[in-house]
N, C-alpha and C positions, 0 to 999 in steps of 0.2 A: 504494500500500500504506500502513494506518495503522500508524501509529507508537504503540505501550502503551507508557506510563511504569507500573513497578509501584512501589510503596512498601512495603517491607516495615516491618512495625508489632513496635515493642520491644514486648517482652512484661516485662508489670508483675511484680516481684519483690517480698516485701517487704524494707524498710527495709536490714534487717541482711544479707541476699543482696548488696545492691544496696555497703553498706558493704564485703565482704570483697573485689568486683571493681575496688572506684574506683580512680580516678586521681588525681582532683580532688574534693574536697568542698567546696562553693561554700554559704555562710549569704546568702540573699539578701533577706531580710528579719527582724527580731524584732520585732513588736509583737503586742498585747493579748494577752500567751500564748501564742501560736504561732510559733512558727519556720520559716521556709521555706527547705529545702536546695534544691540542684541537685547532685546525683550525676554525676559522671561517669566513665566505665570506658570501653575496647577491646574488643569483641569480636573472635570467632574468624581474623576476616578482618582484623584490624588496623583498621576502622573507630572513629573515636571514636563513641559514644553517650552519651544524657545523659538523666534521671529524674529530678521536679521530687517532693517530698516536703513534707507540712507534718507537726511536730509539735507537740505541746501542752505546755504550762508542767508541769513534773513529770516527761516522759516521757524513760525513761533506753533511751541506747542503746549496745552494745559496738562497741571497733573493734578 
């Protein structure tokens, strides 16, 4: 008998979704203008997940 591995795929939120569920807000790079988060929050099942985001020089976000 084979054996399925399934992979259940995060579903993309924007920015501010993704802000009111975190845990962890990770900057993992600033250069030329841009900013690279890593988001990360718990879903329903106590699993950690994580959502990599880039923003742009100017762009304002609430927490």
């Amino acid at each position: 008998m084979e054996k399925i591995s399934q992979e259940t795929a995060i579903q993309e939120k924007p920015i501010q979704d993704r802000i009111r569920q975190a845990s962890c807000i990770t900057i993992e790079s600033a250069l030329r203008n841009k900013v690279n988060l890593n988001i990360t929050w718990y879903d329903v099942h106590g699993d950690e997940q994580s959502q990599k985001y880039t923003i742009s020089a100017g762009s304002v976000i609430e927490f």
